[in-house]
N, C-alpha and C positions, 0 to 999 in steps of 0.2 A: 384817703384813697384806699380802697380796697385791694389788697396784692395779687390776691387770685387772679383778679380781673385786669391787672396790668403784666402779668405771665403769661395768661391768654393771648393778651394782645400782642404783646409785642414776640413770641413764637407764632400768632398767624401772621405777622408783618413779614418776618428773615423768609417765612416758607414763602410767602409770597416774590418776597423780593430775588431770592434765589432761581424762581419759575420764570421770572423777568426780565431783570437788569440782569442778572448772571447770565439766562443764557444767550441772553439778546450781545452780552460784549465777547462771548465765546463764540457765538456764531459771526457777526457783521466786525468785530475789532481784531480780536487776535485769531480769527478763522481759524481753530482747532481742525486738525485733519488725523483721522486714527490712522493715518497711512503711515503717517513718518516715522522713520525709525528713530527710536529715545535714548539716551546716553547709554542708559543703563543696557539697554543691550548691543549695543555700537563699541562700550567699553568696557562687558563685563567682566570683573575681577574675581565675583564673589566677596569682596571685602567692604569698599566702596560703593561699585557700580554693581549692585544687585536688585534685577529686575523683581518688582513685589504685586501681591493683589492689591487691589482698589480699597481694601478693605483695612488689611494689612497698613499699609503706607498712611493712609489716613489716621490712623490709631498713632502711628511716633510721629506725622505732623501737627497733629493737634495738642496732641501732647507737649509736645518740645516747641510750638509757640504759645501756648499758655501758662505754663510755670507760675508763677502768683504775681504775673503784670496784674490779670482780668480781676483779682481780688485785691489786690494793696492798692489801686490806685481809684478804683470806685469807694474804696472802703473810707479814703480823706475827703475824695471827692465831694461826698454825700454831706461832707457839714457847712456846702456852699448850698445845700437842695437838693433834694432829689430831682425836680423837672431838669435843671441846667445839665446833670449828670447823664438822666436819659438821655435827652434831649443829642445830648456830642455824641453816647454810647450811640443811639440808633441809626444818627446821620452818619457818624462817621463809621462805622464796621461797615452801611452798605456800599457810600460812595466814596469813602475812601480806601480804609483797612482792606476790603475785600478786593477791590481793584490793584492796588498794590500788591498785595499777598500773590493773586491770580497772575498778573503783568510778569510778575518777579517770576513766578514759577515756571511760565510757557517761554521767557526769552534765555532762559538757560535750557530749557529742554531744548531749542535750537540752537544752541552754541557752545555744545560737546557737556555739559552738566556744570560749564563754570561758574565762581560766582558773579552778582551783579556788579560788586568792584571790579573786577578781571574784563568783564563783558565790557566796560567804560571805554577801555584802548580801544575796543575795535569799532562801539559804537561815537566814542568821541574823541580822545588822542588818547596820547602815552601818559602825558601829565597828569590828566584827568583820575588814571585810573591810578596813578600814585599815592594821588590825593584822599582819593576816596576807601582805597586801602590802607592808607594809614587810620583814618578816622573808623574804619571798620575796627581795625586792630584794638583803637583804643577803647572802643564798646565792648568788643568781645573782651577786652581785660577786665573792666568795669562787672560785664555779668558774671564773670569766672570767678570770679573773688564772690560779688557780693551772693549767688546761689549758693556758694559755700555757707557764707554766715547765715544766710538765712535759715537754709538745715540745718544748720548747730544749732541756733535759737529754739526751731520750731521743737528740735530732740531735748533743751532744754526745758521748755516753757511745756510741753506734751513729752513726757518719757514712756507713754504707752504707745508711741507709734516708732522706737527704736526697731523692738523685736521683728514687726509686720515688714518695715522697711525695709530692711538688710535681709529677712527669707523670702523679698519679692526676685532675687538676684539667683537663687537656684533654681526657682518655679518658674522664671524666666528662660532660662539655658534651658529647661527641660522644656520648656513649651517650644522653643525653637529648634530644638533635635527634633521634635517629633512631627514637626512641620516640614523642616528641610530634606533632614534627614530619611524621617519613616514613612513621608508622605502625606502626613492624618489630614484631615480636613478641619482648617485654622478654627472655625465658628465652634463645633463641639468641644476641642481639646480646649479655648481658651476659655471655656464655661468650667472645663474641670479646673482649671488654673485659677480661675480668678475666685471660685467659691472655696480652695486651698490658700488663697489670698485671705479672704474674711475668715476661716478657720485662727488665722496668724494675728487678728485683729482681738480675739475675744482672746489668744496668750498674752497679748502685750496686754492688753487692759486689764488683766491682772498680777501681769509682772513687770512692771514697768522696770525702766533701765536708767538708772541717773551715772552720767560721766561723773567720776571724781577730778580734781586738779591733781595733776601731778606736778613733779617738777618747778614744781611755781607755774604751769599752764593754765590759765584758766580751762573748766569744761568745754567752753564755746571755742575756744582757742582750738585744744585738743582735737574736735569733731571736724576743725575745717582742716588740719594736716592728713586727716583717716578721711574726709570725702576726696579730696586732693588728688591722693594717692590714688582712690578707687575710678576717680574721673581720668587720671593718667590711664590705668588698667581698660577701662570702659571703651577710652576713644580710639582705643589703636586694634581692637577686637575686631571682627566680622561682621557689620551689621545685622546679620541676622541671627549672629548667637547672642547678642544680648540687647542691643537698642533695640531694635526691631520688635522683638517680644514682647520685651518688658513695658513700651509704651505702646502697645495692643492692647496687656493686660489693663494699662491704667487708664485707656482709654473706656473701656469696659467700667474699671471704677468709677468714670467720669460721669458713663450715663447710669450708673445707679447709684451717685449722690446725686446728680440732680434730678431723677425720678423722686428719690426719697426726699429732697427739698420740696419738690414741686408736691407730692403728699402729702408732707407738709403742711403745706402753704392749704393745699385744701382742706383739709382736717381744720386747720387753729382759723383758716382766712385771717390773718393778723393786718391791722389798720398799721399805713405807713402814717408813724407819728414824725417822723423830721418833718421839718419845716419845707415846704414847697419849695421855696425860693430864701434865701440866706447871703447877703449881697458882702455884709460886711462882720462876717464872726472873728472873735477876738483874736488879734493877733495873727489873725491870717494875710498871704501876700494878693492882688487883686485877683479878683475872679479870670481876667480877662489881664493877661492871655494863659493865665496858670494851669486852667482846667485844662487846657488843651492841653500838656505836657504831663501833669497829673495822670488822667486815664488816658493812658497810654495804650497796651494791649486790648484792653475791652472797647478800643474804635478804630485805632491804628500805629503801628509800631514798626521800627527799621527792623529792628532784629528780625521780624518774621519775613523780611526780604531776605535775609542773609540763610534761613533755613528753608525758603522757597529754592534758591539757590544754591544751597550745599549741598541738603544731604536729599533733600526730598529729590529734586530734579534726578539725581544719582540714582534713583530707586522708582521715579515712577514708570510704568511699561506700554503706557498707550498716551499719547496727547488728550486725548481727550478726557481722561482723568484727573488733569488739573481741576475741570470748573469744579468737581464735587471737592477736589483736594483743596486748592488756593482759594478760593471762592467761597466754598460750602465751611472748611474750616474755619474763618475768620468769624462768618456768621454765629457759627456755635460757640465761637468765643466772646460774641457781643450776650448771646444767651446767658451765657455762663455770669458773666457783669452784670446783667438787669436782676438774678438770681443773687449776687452780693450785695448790690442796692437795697434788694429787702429784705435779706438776713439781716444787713446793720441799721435798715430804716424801719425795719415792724420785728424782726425775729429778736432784735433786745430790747424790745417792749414786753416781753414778755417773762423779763425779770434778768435782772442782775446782780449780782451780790459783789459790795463795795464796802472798805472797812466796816466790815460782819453785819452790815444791813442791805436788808435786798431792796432794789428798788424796781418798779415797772410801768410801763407808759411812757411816756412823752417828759418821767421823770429820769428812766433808765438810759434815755438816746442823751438827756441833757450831760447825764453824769459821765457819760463817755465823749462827750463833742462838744461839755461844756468853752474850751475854745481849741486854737490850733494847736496848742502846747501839750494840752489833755491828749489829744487823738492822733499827734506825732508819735514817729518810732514803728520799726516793721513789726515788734512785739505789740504792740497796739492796735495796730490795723490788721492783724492776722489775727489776733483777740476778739476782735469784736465780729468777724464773721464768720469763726469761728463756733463760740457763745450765743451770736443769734441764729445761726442755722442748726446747730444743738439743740436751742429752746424747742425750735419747732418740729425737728426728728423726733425730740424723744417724745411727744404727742402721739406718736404711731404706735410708742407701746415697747420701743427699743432704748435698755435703761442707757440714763446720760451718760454713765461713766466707759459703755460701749460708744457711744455718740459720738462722744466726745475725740475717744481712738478713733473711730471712720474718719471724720472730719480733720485731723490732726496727720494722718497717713494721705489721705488725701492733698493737702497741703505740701508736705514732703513730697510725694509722689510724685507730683508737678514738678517744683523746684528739680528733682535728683534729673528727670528728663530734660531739661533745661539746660541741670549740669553739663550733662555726660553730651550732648547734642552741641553747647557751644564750645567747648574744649574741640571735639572733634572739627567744628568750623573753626576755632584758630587755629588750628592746625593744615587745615587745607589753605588759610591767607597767610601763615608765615610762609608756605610752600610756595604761594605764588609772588607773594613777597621777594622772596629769594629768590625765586629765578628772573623776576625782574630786574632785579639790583644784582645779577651774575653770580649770585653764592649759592651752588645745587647744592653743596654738602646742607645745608638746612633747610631743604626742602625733602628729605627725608622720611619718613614718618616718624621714628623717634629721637632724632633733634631737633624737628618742629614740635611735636605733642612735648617735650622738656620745656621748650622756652614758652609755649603754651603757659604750661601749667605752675613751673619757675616763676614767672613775671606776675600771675594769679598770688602765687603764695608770697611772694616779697611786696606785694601789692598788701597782703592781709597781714600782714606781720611789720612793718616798717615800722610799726607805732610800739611794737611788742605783744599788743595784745588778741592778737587773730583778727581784731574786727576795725584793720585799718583801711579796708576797701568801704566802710559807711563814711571814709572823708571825702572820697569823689562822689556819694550818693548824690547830692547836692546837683549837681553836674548830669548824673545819667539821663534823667528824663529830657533834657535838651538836648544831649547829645545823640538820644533814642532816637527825637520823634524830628529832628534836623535830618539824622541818616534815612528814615520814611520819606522826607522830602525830596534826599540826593536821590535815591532809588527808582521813586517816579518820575525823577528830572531825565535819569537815562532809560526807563521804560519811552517816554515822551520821546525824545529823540530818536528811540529805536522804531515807535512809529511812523515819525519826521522822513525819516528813510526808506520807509516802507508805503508811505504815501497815504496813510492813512490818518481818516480823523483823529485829532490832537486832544480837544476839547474834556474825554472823559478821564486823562490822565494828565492834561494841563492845570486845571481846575483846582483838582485836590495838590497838584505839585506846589504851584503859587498859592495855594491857603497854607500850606506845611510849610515852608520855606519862611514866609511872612510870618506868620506866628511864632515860628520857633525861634526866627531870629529875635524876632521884639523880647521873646523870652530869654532866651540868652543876653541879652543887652539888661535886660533887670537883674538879672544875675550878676554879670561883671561888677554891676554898681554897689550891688551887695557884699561882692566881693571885695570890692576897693575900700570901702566904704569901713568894713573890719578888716582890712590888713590881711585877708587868707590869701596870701600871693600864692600859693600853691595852688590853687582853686580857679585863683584870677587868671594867671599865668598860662594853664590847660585851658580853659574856658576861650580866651584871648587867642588862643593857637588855630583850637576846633573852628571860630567865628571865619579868622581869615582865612585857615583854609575851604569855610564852605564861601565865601564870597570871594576866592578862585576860581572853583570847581562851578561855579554860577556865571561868571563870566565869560569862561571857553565853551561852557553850554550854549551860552546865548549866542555867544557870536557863530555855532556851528548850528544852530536852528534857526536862524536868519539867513546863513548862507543858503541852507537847505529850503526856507520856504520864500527866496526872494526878497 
């Protein structure tokens, strides 16, 4: 299969499908009205609730739900096939990911910018939203830890995208004084920022930066107490002195890495050498129901309900900016996944080099996916799409060892917005947390962003060694794509009450719920199976409380339809 031609297609599918189903469930489902007044100006603070442009808002929403779901999780994917992997990517970012994402985003715009946990009490009881806030809580721990490690990794494993990373943080605040502040018009000023970006990219690629151990810490260890700390600083700021900007700028990054891939891809046209279809490679767990928990962000993911609902709802200024936001973002993120597909399925055909011998072709994909054990580990799966979309940059004439920085700051660059975006969403569900359960002293902003980001770092260190949040890895992608489920379960509902068609959020709910469970139940067994009672025990918690939260659903969507 020719890549060119499978980029082509499936970017004229999303434009299509956007032209369509998008606006067809904005107009006839969740009936967008630019009349209504949006949180953000109903409750602006300037810090939180800050009304932004279309443009703006879209840049730290796509940002902060892409992080490197859309790549780690096609990046294993791909050694079940490439067709199975499209196949979920394309169905699922249109009819489901996107609908969720979009649902998520317009029922908090009517119900003051809370999130979809909080929104539960009023669309289905008290308990409900208990339940579903805790399970929230225990996600956002899970990402909070593990977007730490994986920037330490990435600053390990690429030390030339230290430098770029850490001056994206002044280029930032200056991009956003001069927006807020002096007035300038965002589109120009963030051309100067971001090409002061790629200046910062050819420093690091020739001075890279390696953490030493201190103390007995390891480097990886070391990088997540210093991201930690900067995600405390990050989430309690003003959104538009530093989120706001900063994932403007990398939204910008966004679209020229994948111009420069998609260049790429036209220049080399590289043949995908994976295997079409891969039912049973070595040592892997079954295709069905795994893949579905596997690619996660690049079709559909809870988390990006909970940033439909945090921070984006908090910031956007017209309803009718959802379909391009909720909608339109999700699509570009299925983009983004079909673009990792063929960096790891044709872009390391084009050579790799593995104990001091290069290899390429259909010999290069084997040496990396020769089985599940080979192409485990987030240093693995960030490696190899990494490597294969390098292969095919530096075809354009841009030397590797620059490549290799874009694509390695890129990577980072994700992740850091990720960070700094779900630290600030735990922060707003200990908040609501606490006023639930009658404790306002921690619904504060800085003794909810401490236990935030406290319960993150005793989460990454219990083990001693920084990187004790990869023992619930195991656990996240069920407990991801189960909260996608819960989320549509109370989108559905919210239309139940509304008296509207059920069907295009029913659908994807009961596919989500059924799969993830059957996948969580494979889990358990695995768990039991080797004695990880710590694994089993969490996993066992999450189960029953989503087959709670499913049965006061049901029983209030039956009352409601008779």
């Amino acid at each position: 299969m020719n890549s060119l031609f499978l980029a082509a297609g499936v970017a004229a599918l999303y434009i299509i499908a956007y032209h369509t189903y998008g606006k067809f469930l904005g107009r006839k489902i969740f009936k967008l009205n630019p009349e209504t007044l949006c949180p953000s100006r109903e409750f602006q603070d300037n810090v939180d609730f800050v009304p932004s442009k279309k443009q703006i808002l879209f840049g730290h929403h796509f940002t902060s739900i892409a992080g490197t779901g859309p790549i780690v999780g096609p990046a294993i994917a791909i050694i079940w096939g490439w067709v199975p992997a499209l196949i979920w990517i394309l169905l699922g970012s249109i009819f489901m990911g996107a609908v969720h994402d979009f649902g998520a985003l317009v029922i908090s715009l009517r119900n003051q910018g809370r999130s979809i946990g909080d929104i539960a009490s009023d669309v289905i009881n008290q308990r409900v939203r208990t339940l579903f806030l805790l399970i929230i809580f225990l996600e956002l721990l899970i990402v909070v830890a593990i977007f730490g490690v994986v920037i330490a990794l990435v600053f390990n494993m690429y030390p030339q995208s230290v430098i770029p990373v850490w001056l994206q943080i002044p280029i930032a605040v200056w991009l956003g004084h001069m927006i807020y502040k002096k007035g300038s018009s965002p589109f120009p000023i963030s051309i100067i920022a971001v090409t002061l970006m790629y200046l910062t990219m050819i420093i690091g690629a020739n001075f890279p930066v390696k953490m030493p151990a201190m103390f007995g810490i390891s480097p990886v260890a070391l990088w997540v107490v210093v991201l930690l700390i900067y995600a405390y600083i990050a989430s309690i700021l003003p959104v538009q002195t530093l989120l706001q900007p900063r994932d403007y700028i990398n939204s910008h990054q966004l679209i020229i890495a994948m111009c420069l891939l998609a260049i790429g891809i036209m220049i080399t046209r590289p043949i995908i050498v994976a295997p079409a279809v891969n039912l049973m490679p070595q040592g892997a767990p079954p295709i069905l129901p795994m893949i579905f928990v596997i690619v996660a962000c690049g079709a559909i993911s809870g988390f990006h309900s909970l940033v439909s609902s945090g921070t984006s709802s908090k910031q956007c200024d017209n309803e009718t900016n959802s379909l391009s936001i909720g909608f339109g973002g999700m699509l570009m993120e299925g983009m983004l996944a079909v673009l990792v597909l063929i960096s790891c399925g044709a872009g390391l055909a084009i050579g790799i080099s593995k104990g001091g011998e290069t290899f390429v072709g259909a010999a290069a994909f084997a040496q990396h996916y020769s089985s599940w054990a080979a192409a485990a580990g987030l240093g693995s799966k960030i490696g190899a799409f990494v490597t294969g979309s390098a292969n095919m940059i530096e075809k354009i004439g841009i030397p590797y060892n620059l490549t290799i920085t874009i694509m390695g700051v890129f990577v980072v660059s994700f992740a850091a917005t990720s960070l700094d975006t779900a630290t600030r969403l735990q922060r707003y569900i200990i908040s609501e947390l606490s006023l639930a359960w009658k404790m306002p002293a921690f619904s504060k902003k800085h003794p909810a962003t401490i236990i935030a980001v406290g319960t993150a770092l005793a989460l990454a260190f219990y083990n001693g060694s920084g990187k004790g949040a990869l023992t619930l890895w195991p656990l996240f992608g069920s407990v991801n794509q189960l909260l996608a489920g819960l989320a549509l379960l109370v989108i559905t509902v919210y239309l139940a009450r509304k008296k509207i068609q059920l069907s295009y959020t029913m659908i994807p709910m009961v596919f989500m719920l059924f799969i993830t469970g059957w996948a969580m139940l494979i889990n358990l067994n695995k768990f039991f199976i080797t004695s990880d009672w710590l694994l089993l025990f969490i996993g066992l918690a999450v189960f029953l409380l989503e087959i709670w939260m499913v049965v006061e659903s049901t029983l209030v969507l039956k009352k409601l339809n008779g």
